[in-house]
C-alpha positions in Angstrom: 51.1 121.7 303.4 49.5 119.2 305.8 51.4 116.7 304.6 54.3 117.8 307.0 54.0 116.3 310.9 54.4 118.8 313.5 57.5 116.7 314.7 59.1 117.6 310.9 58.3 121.5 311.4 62.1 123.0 312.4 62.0 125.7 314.7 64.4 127.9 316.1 64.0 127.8 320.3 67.0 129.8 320.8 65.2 132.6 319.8 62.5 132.2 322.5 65.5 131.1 324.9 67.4 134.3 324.5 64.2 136.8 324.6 64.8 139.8 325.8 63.7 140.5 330.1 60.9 143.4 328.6 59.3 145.1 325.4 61.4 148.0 326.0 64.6 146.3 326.1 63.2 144.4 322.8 62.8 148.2 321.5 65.9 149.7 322.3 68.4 146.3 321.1 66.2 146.7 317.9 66.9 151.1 317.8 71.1 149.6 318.7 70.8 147.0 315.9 69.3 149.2 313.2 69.3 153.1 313.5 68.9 153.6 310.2 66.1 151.3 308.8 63.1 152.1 308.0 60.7 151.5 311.0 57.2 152.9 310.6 55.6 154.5 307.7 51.8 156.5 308.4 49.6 158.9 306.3 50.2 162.5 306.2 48.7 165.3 304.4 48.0 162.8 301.3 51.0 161.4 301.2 53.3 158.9 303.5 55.4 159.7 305.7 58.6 157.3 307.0 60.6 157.3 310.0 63.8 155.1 310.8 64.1 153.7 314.2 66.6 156.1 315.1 64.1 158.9 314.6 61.2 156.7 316.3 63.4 155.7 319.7 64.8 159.5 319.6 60.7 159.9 320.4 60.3 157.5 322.8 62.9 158.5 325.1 60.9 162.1 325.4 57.7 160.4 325.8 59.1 157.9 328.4 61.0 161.1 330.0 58.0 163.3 330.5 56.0 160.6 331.7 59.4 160.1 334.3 58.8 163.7 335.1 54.9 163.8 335.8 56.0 161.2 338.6 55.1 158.0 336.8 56.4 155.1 338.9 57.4 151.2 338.0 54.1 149.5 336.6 51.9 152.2 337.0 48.9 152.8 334.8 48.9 155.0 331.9 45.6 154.9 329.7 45.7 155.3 325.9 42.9 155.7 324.1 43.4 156.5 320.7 42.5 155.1 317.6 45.4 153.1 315.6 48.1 155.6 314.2 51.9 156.5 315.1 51.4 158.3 317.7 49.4 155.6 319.4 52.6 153.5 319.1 55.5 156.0 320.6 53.2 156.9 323.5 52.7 152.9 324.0 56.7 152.4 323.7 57.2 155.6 325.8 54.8 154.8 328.4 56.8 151.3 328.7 60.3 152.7 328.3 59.3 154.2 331.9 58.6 151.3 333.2 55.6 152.0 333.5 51.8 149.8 331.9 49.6 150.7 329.4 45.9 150.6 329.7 44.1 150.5 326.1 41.4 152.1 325.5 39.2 151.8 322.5 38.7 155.6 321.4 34.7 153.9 320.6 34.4 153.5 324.0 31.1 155.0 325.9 32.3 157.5 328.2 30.9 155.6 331.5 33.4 152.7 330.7 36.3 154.7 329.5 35.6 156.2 333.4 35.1 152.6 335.0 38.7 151.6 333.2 40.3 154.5 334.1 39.5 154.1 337.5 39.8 149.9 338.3 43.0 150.3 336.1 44.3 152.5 338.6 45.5 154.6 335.8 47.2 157.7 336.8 47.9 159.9 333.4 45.3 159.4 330.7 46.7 160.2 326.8 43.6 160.8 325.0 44.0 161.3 320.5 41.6 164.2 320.8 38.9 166.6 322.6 36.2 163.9 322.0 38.6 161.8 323.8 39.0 164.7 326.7 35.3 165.4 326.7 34.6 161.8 328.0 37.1 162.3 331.1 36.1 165.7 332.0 32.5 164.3 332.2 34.1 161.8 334.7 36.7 164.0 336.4 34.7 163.5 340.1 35.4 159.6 339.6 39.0 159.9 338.3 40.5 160.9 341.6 43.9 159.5 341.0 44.1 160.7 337.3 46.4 164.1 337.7 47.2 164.9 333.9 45.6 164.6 330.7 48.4 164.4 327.5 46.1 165.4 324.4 47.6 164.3 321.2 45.6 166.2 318.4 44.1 169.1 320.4 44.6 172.1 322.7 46.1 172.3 326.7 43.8 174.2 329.4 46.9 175.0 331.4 46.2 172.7 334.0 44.7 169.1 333.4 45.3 168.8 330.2 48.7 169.4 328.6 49.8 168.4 324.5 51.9 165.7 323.7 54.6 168.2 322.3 54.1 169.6 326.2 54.7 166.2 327.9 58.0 165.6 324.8 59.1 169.4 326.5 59.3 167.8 330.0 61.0 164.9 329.3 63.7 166.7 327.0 64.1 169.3 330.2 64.6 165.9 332.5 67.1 164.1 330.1 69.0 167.5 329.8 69.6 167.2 334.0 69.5 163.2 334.0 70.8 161.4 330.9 70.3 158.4 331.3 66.7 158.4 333.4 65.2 156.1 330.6 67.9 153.8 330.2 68.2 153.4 333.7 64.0 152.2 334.0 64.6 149.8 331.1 67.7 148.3 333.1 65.5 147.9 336.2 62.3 146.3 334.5 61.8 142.7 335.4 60.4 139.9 333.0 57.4 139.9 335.5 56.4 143.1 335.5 52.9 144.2 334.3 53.2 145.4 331.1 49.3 146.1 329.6 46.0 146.2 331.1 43.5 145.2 328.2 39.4 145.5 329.2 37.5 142.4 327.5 34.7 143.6 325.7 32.2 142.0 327.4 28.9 141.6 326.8 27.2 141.3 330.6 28.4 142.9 333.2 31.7 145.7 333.4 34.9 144.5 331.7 37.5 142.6 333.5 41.0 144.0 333.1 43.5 141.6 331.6 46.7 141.4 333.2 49.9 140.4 330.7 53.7 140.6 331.5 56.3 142.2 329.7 57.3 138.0 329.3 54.0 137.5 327.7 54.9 140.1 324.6 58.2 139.0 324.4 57.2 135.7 324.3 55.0 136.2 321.8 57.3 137.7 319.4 59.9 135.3 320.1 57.8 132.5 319.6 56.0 133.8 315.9 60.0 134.6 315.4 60.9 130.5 315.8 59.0 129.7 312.7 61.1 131.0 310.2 57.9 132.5 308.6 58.5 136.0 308.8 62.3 138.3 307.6 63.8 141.6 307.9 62.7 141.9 304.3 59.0 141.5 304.9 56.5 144.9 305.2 53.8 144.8 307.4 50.3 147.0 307.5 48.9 147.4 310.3 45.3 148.3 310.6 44.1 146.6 313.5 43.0 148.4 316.5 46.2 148.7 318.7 44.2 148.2 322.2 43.3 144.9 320.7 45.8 141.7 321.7 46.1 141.0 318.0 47.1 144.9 317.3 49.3 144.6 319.9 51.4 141.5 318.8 51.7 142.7 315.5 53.1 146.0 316.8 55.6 143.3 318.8 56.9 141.2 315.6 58.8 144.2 313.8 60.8 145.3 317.5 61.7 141.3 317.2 62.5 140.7 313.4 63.2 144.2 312.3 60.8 144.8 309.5 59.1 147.8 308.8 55.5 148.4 309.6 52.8 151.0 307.5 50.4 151.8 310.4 46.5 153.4 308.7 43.8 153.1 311.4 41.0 153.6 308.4 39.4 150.5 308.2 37.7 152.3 304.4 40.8 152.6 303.0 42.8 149.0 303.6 41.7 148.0 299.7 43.0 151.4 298.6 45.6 151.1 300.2 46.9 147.4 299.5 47.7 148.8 296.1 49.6 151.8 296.8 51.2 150.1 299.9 52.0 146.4 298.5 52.7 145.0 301.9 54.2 141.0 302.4 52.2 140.4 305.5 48.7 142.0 307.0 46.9 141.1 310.0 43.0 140.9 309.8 39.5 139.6 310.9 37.5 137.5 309.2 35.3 140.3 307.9 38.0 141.7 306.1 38.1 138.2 304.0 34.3 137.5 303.4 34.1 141.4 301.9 36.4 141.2 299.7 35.4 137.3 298.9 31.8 139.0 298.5 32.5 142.2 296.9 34.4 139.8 293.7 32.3 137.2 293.4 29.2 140.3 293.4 31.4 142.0 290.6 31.5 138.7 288.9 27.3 137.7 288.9 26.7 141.5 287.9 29.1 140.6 284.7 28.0 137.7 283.7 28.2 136.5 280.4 31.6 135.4 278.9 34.1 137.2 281.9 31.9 135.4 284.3 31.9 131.6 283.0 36.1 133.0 282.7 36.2 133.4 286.2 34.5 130.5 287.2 36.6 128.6 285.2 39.8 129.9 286.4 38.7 129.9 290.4 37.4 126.4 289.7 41.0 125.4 288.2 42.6 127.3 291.2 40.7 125.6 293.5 42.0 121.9 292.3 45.8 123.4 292.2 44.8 124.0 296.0 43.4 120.7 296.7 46.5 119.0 295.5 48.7 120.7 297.3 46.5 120.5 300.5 47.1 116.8 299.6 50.9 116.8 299.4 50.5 115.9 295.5 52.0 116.9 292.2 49.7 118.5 289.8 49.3 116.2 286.9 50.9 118.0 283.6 47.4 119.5 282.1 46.5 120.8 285.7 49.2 122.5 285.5 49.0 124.0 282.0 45.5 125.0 282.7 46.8 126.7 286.0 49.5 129.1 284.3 46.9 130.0 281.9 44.4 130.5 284.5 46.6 132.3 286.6 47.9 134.6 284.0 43.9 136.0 282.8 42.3 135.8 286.3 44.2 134.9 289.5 46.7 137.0 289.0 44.6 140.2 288.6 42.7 139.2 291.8 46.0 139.0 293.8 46.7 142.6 292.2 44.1 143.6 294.3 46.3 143.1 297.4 49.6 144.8 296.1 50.8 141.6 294.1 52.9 140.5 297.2 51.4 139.3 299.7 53.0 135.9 300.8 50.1 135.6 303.4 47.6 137.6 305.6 47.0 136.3 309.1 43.3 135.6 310.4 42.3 136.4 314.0 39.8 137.2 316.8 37.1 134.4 314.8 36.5 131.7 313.1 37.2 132.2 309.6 34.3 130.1 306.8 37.6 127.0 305.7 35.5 127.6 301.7 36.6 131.4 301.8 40.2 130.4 303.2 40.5 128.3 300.1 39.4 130.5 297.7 42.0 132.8 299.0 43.8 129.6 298.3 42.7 129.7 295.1 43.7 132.5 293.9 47.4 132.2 295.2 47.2 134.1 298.7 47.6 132.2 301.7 45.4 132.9 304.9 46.8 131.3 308.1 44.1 131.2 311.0 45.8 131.4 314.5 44.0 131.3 317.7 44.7 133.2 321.0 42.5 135.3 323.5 43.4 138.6 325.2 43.9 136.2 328.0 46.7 134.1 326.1 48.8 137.5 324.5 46.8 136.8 321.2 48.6 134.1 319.7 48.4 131.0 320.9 48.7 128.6 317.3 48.8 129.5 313.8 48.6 127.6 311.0 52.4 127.7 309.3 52.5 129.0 305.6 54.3 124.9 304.8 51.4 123.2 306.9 48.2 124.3 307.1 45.0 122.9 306.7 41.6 125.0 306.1 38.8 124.7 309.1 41.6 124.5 311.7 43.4 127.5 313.5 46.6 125.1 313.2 49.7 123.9 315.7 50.7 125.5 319.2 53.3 128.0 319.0 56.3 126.5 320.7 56.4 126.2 324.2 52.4 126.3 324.6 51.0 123.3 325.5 47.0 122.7 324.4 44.7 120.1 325.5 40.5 119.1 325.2 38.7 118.9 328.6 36.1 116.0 328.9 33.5 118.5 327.6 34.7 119.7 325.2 36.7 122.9 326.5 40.2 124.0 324.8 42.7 124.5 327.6 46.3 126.4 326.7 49.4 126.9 329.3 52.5 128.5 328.3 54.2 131.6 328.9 51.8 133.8 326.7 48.9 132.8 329.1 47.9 136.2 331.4 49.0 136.4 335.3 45.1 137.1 336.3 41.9 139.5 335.9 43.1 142.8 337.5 41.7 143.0 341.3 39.8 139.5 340.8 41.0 136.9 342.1 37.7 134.4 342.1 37.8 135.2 338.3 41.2 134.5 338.0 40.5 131.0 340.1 38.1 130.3 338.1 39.8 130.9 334.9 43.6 129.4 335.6 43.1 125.9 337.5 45.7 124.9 339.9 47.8 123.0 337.2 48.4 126.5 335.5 45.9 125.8 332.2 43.6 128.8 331.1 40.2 127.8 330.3 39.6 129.7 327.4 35.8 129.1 327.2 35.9 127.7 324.0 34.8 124.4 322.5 37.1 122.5 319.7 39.1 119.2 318.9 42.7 118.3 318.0 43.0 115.9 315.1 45.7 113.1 314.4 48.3 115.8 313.5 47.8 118.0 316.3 45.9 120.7 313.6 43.2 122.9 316.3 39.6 123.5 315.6 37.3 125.5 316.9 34.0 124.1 316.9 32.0 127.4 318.9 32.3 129.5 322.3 30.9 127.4 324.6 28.5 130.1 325.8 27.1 130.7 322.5 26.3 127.1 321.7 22.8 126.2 322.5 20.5 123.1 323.0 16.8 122.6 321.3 14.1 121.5 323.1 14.3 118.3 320.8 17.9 117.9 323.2 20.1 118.5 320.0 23.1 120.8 320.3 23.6 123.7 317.4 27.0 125.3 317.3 25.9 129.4 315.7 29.2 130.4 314.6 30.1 128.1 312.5 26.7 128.4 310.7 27.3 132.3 310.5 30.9 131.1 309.1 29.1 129.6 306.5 26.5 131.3 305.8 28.5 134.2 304.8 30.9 132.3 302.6 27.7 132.0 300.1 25.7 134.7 300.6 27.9 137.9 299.7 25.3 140.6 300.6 25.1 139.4 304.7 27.6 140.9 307.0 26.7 138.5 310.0 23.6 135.9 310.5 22.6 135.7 314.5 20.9 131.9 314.9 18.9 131.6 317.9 17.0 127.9 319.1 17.7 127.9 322.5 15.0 125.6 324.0 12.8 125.5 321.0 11.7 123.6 319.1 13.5 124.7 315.6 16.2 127.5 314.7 15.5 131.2 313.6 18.0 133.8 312.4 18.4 137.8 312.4 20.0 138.4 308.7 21.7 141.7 309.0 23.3 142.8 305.6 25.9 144.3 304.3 25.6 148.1 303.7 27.2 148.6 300.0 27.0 145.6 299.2 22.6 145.8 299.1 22.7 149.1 297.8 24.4 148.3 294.9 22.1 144.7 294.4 19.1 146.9 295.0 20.0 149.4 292.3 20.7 146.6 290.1 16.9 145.0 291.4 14.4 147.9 291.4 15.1 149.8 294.4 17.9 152.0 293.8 17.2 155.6 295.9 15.3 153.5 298.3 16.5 153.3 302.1 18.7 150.3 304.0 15.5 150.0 305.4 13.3 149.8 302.9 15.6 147.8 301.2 15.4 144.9 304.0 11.9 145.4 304.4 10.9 144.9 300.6 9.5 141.3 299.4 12.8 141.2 296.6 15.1 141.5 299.0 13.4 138.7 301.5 13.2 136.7 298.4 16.9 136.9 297.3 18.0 136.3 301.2 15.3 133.1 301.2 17.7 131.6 298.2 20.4 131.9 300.1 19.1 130.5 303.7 17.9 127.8 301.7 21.1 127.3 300.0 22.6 127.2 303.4 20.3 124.6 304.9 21.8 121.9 302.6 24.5 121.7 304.3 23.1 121.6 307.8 21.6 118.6 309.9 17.9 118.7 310.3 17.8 120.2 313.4 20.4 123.0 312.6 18.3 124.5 310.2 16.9 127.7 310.0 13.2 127.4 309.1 12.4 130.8 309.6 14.4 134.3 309.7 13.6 138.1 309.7 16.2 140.5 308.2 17.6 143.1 310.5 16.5 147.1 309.2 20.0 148.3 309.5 23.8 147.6 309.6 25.1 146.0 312.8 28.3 148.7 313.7 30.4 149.1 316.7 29.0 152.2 317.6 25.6 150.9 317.9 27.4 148.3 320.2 26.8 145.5 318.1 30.4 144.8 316.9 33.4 145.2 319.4 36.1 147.7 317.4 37.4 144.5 316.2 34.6 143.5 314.4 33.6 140.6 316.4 30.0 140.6 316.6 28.3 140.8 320.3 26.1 138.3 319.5 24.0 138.5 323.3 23.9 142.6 323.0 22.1 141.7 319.4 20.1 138.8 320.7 18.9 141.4 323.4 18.5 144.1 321.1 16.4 142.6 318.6 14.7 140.1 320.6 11.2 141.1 319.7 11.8 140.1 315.8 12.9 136.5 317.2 10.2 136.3 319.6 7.8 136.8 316.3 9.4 134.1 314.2 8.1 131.7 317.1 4.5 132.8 317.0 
């Protein structure tokens, strides 16, 4: 718990010490050390299918091969754009067992980017999941001069551009049949230093900037998460996250490290679904993932009421002081503790069902998760340990540890990354996770990595006495009121939606006025099911946010909200959004962080009314 002083924590350096030079030399030692194991499991055809990393780097070597035999040279681009399944990660091994650097691609992308990556990545091969994908680069082909092959991965050749994977795996199998040891001989040659993905920010203004991270950086990474003595051989992983995300990509780093097997499923619909079937140890997510679920029970629980309600207030309630003591480093006094088996046996432990029944602990990233929903997972006996990172820092930069962590805090530096707090406020990181630059911007790059090496991650937080982070906001998202008072939006959002379980995101705006506002945009199941509970069932999401009930109930909750909130931080007036904030509207990036200046701009006319 937090009881324990970052000095106490025991870590194991050697590991990051004897890191291997690249990913692909990660992948193979890990193919050497365990053939046999179980390495990936993914949907197919209703069922799961499971490959061992034998089978998996058998794969690779084609890939890698093919790629060899198209003429792909040392740190030269390859795109990717896919969504998150297996194939995504053999063509992301293969494309680096050549030697060569991926450039993610979200497969949400508008085609006018996916051209503008393409082409500032300097990306010479382009694997695309399917003809959607192709469409968009065929649209493009007159600005994608240096592209020369398309590798479709669900989806039909035109014998010429475009070619199928099982086409490219035929190349490389007729390359290794003349040269042996072509692959081996790449991943031999590649240096610690060498570029090993291009990831575009999603940014809101302007085109994306292309970060630049080392093979070091990943293996880093993996090394460094491997120190703790958190994670084991014996530990199964899901992985949902999108794979041209940092976070993705570092959970798709840990297994090649540790060894544990991973069950990759793209569909975000079906991660509840498939927590039971799957039972996974350990699962990377975003806050969204947490306040949905948080919402979806505690909506179960109000539409119950009566006796199983007051039951599971009871037994929350009793989880809840079981989490306090140990947050304080105490032993539960002997009724506590009788009321805790009992509690967990009726109520906490059917919740934790939900996941599988063995999750030791999920792990938080890309935002700020609300510190009341982290302890209600708490609670209920599932840990959530918040880390911090940036594309810019390899993802993971600290992480609360499963024996210390406290709630509101994204926790201690992973060894060897040094933090520290500029005079205004600005969280500064070095280490070797931290990128090498933007991609063909060197002011950017200036301007983000000062000459003493620290990365100014552009966001705004405090280190307490025992060196636990905290993230207050983004420093370009906080604003000032005319009344000279600074309001912090996130965290307000944060928790907003720990207590009102029918909002998917709250946007508060007050930038030189006088008093806050707020766009409420809501949940999508969620307020169907309340308004067929309220009256409106068969009615439209919009009619549903436009009717008085519904602006009543959200009212309850803003006001509920402003109790907590100074004076000036309050939102005195808000106006409820007609429809769900998605990522193909360009609300949400494909992580589901929400593009809080592309809404601001998008709905600027209902703010502009709650000021008249």
């Amino acid at each position: 718990m937090a009881g324990l002083h970052k000095s106490q924590e025991r870590l194991d350096i050697g590991k990051i010490e004897r890191r291997p030079a690249s990913v692909p030399r990660m992948f193979l030692d890990r193919v050497a050390a365990t053939p046999n194991a179980e390495a990936f499991r993914y949907p197919d055809d209703g069922g799961w299918t499971s490959v061992t990393w034998k089978q998996v780097g058998d794969r690779v070597e084609l890939i890698a091969a093919g790629l060899i035999s198209l003429g792909i040279n040392p740190e030269e681009r390859v795109a990717l754009a896919s969504g998150t399944r297996y194939e995504w990660v053999v063509v992301d091994f293969g494309i680096l067992a050549a030697g060569a650097a991926t450039t993610t691609v979200y497969p949400t992308t508008h085609a006018d980017d996916v051209a503008f990556i393409v082409a500032n990545s300097g990306s010479r091969i382009v694997v695309a999941e399917d003809q959607q994908q192709v469409d968009k680069l065929i649209a493009h082909r007159a600005e994608l001069p240096a592209v020369h092959k398309v590798v479709v991965i669900d989806g039909a050749g035109d014998g010429d551009w475009v070619i199928t994977l099982d086409e490219l795996e035929d190349l490389g199998q007729q390359l290794l049949a003349d040269s042996p040891t072509v692959v081996a001989d790449r991943v031999d040659a590649i240096r610690s230093d060498q570029l090993a993905t291009l990831i575009y920010t999603s940014g809101t203004t302007g085109k994306p900037k292309g970060v630049r991270l080392t093979q070091d950086s990943w293996t880093y990474t993996a090394a460094a998460m491997d120190s703790l003595g958190v994670l084991s051989d014996r530990d199964l992983n899901y992985l949902w996250l999108p794979l041209a995300h940092a976070f993705g990509k570092v959970m798709l780093a840990l297994p090649l490290q540790i060894g544990f097997p991973t069950v990759i499923d793209g569909r975000v619909d079906k991660i509840i679904e498939n927590l039971t079937v799957i039972r996974p140890t350990i699962m990377g997510a975003v806050p969204r993932i947490f306040e949905k679920v948080h919402g979806r029970i505690n909506e179960m629980m109000i539409k119950e009421g009566g006796v199983k309600k007051r039951l599971f207030d009871w037994a929350t309630g009793v989880g809840l002081q079981m989490s306090r003591v140990r947050q304080a480093g105490e032993r539960p006094s002997p009724l506590l503790a009788v009321q805790h088996k009992l509690a967990d046996r009726l109520v906490l432990s059917t919740i934790r069902d939900r996941f599988g029944g063995r999750m030791r602990f999920f792990i938080s990233g890309s935002a700020a998760l609300d510190r009341e929903i982290a302890q209600w997972f708490d609670a209920v006996g599932v840990i959530v340990l918040e880390g911090y990172g940036l594309t810019e820092t390899s993802a993971a930069s600290s992480i609360n540890r499963p024996s210390a962590y406290r709630f509101g805090t994204v926790g201690w530096t992973l060894p060897q990354t040094e933090v520290k707090i500029a005079e205004d406020g600005e969280i500064l990181l070095k280490g070797p996770g931290v990128m090498n630059g933007y991609h063909d911007l060197p002011e950017a790059t200036a301007e983000a990595i000062n000459a003493g090496g620290w990365f100014h991650t552009g966001d705004i937080g405090e280190l307490d006495a025992e060196g636990f982070l905290r993230i207050t906001d983004r420093k370009k998202d906080m604003f000032k009121t005319s009344q000279g008072k600074y309001v912090a939006p996130s965290a307000i959002s944060a928790n907003f939606k720990a207590v009102c379980p029918y909002a998917s995101e709250i946007i508060v705006y007050g930038e030189g006025k006088p008093y806050c506002v707020a766009l409420v945009s809501l949940e999508a199941e969620a307020i169907q099911e309340w308004a067929a509970d309220n009256g409106l069932g068969g009615k439209s999401f919009s009619e549903i946010a436009h009717d008085e009930k519904t602006r009543e109930m959200v009212g309850g909750y803003v006001e509920q909200l402003n109790k907590h909130l100074n004076r000036w931080e309050q939102v005195k007036k808000f106006s409820i959004i007609d429809r769900e904030l998605t990522v193909e509207a360009g609300d949400l990036t494909p992580s589901l962080k929400l593009k809080r200046k592309s809404v601001v701009d998008t709905f600027h006319g209902s703010i502009d009314e709650l000021y008249v």
